[in-house]
C-alpha positions in Angstrom: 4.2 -202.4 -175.2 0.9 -201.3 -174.5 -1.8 -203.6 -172.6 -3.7 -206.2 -173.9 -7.2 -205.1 -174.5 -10.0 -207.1 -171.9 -12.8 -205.7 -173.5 -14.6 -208.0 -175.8 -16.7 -208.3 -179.4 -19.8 -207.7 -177.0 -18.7 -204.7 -175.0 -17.3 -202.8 -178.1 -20.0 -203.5 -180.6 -22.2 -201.9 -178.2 -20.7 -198.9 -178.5 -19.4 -199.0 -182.0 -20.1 -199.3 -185.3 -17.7 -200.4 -188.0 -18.4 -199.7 -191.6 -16.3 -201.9 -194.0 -16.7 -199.6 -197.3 -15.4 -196.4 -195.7 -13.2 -197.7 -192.6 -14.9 -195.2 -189.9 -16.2 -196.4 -187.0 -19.3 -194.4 -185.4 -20.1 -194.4 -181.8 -23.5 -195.5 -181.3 -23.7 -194.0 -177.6 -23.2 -190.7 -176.4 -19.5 -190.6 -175.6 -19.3 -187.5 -173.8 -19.8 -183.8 -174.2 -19.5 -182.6 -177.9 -20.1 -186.4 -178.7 -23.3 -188.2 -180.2 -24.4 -190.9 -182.0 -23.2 -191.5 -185.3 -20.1 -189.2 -184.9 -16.9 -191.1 -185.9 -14.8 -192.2 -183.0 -11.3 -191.7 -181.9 -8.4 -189.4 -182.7 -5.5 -189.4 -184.7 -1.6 -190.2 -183.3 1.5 -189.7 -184.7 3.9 -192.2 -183.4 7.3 -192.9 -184.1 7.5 -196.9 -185.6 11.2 -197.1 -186.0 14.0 -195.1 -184.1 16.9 -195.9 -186.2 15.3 -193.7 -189.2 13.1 -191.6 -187.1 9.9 -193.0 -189.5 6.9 -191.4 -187.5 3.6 -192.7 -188.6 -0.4 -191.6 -187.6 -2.8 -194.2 -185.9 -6.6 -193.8 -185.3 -7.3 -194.4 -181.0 -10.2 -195.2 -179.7 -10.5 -195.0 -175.5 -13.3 -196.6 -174.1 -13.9 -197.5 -170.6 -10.1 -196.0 -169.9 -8.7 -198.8 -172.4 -6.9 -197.5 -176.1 -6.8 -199.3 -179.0 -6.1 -198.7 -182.8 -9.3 -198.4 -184.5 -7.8 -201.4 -187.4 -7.6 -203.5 -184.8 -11.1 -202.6 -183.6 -12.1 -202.8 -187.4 -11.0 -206.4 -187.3 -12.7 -207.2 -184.2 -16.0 -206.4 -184.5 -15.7 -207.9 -188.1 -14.5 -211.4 -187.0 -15.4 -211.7 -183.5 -12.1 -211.5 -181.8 -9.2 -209.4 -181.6 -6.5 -210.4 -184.3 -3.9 -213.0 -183.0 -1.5 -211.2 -184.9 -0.4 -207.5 -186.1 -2.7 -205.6 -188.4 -0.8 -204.5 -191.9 -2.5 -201.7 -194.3 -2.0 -202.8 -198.0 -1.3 -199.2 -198.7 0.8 -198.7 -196.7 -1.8 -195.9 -195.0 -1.9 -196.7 -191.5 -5.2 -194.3 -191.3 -7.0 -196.0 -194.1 -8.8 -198.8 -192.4 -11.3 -200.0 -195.0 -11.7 -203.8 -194.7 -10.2 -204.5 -198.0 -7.0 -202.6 -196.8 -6.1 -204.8 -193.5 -4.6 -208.0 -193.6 -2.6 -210.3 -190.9 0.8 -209.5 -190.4 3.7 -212.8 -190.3 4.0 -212.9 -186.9 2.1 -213.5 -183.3 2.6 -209.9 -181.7 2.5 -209.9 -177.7 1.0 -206.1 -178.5 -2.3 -206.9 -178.3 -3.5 -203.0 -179.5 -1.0 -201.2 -180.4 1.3 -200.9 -184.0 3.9 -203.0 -184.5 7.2 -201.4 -185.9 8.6 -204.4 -187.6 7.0 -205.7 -191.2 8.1 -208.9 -192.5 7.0 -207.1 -196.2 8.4 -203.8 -197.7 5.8 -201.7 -199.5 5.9 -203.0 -202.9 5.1 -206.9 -201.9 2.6 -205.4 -199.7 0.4 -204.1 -202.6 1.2 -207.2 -204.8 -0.1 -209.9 -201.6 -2.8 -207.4 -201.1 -4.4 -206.9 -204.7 -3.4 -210.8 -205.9 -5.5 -211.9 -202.4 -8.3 -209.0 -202.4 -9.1 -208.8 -205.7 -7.3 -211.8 -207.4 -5.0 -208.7 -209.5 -1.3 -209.0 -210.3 0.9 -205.9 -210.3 0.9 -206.0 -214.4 -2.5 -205.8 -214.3 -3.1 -203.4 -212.2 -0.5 -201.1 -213.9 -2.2 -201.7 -217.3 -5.5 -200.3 -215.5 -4.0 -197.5 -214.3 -2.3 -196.6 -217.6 -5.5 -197.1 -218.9 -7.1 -194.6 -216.8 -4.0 -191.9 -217.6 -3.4 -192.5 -213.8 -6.4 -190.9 -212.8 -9.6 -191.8 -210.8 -12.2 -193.5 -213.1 -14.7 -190.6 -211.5 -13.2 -187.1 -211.0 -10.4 -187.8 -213.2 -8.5 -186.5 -210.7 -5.0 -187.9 -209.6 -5.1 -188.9 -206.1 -4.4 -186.2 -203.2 -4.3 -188.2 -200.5 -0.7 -188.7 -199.0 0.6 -191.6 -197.4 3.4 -191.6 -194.3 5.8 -191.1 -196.5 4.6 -187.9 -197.9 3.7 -189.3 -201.1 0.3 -190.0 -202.6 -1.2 -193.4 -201.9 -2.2 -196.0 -204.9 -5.4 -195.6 -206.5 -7.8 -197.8 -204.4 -9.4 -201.0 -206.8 -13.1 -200.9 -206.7 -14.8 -204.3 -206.8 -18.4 -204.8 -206.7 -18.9 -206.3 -202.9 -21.7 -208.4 -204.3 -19.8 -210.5 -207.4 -16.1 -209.3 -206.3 -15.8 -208.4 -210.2 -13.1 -205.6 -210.3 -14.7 -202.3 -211.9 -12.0 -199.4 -211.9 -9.5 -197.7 -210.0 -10.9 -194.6 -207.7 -9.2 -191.9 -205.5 -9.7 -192.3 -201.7 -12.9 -189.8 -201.9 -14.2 -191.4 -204.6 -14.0 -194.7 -203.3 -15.5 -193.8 -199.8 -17.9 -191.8 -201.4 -19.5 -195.2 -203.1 -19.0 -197.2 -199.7 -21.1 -194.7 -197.6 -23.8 -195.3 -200.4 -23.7 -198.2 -200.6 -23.3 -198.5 -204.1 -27.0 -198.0 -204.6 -27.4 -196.1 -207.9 -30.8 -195.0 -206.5 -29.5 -192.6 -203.6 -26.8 -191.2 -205.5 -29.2 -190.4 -208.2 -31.5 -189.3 -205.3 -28.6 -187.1 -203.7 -27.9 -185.4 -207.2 -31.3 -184.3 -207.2 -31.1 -183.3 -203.8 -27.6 -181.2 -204.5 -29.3 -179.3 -208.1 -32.4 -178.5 -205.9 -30.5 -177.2 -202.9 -27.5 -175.0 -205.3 -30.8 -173.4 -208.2 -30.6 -169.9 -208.6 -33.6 -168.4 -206.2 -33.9 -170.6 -203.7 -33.5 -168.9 -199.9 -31.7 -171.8 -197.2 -33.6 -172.7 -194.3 -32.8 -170.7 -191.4 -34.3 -171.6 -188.2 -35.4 -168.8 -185.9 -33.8 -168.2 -182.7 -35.5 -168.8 -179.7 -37.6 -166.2 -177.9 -37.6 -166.3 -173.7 
């Protein structure tokens, strides 16, 4: 059982910062060689979360000021103002997808203050029915029908989504909602989705970044190259 964390809401959103849309969280500090501001935070760990079956899962760390925690439970602290009294659950099942929309509160009081928790009181599939009924106010039916709608593939790329879960499989499609009415749009892949959250779903700069791609790939044009420096 690891630690409970003594740092606080003040001492970690110093440091950090959380964005909700894509689930990274940035380091607002220089953390150390290789490390500057605006670089996401942490590392990735598998760890094994039940040793009857052998299920191993992966966990985003953060270590600041010689104390770990999970970055979802960092997610949910500097959103709320205080660590969760309970264990963190992902909707989707993907323990390295911490988007706001995709943590919840677990059943139970955990005495882990930071660290997974093997147990869940919910398998998989009433996970993603508690999740989209209380997120986005969605039964499964409906969100089936969207999908079959969509020929089960992201509303943008028209891709199927490639990201995998633990379990080796590809996650759900992620429901996109507009954060400003919570009206439900479409159902988008993982890089789709992120990609909207880290614009901020501001029509204007993705419009601006298209230009800035069709300038940057026209025939003719010679990349920057800086010069090296002459002693």
């Amino acid at each position: 059982m690891a630690k409970e964390c003594m740092l606080t809401y003040d001492d970690l959103a110093a440091v950090f910062d959380y964005e909700p849309q894509t689930g990274r969280i940035l380091w607002k500090i220089k953390a150390g060689r290789g490390m500057r501001p605006g670089d996401e935070a942490g590392s990735i760990k598998s760890l094994r979360t039940n040793s009857r079956d052998g299920t191993v899962k992966q966990y985003r760390y953060l270590t600041y000021d010689g104390q770990s925690m999970t970055a979802a439970r960092v997610a949910w602290l500097l959103t709320h103002g205080e660590w969760p009294k309970r264990n963190i659950l992902f909707i989707n099942d993907d323990s390295l997808d911490t988007r706001l929309d995709n943590l919840r509160l677990g059943d139970r009081t955990s005495g882990d203050s930071n660290g997974p928790l093997a147990d869940r009181k919910m398998n998989k599939h009433t996970q993603q029915a508690y999740g989209l009924m209380r997120n986005y106010g969605l039964s499964l039916e409906e969100y089936a029908r969207m999908l079959h709608a969509q020929n089960y593939v992201c509303a943008i790329c028209e891709a199927p989504e490639a990201r995998l879960g633990n379990d080796g499989k590809p996650v759900a499609l992620h429901v996109d909602h507009d954060h400003k009415t919570g009206a439900v749009r479409a159902l988008l892949c993982y890089k789709c989705n992120n990609g909207l959250g880290a614009f901020e779903d501001d029509p204007a700069r993705i419009l601006e970044a298209i230009k800035y791609l069709k300038k940057h790939s026209d025939a003719g044009i010679v990349p920057f190259v800086p010069k090296a420096e002459t002693k």
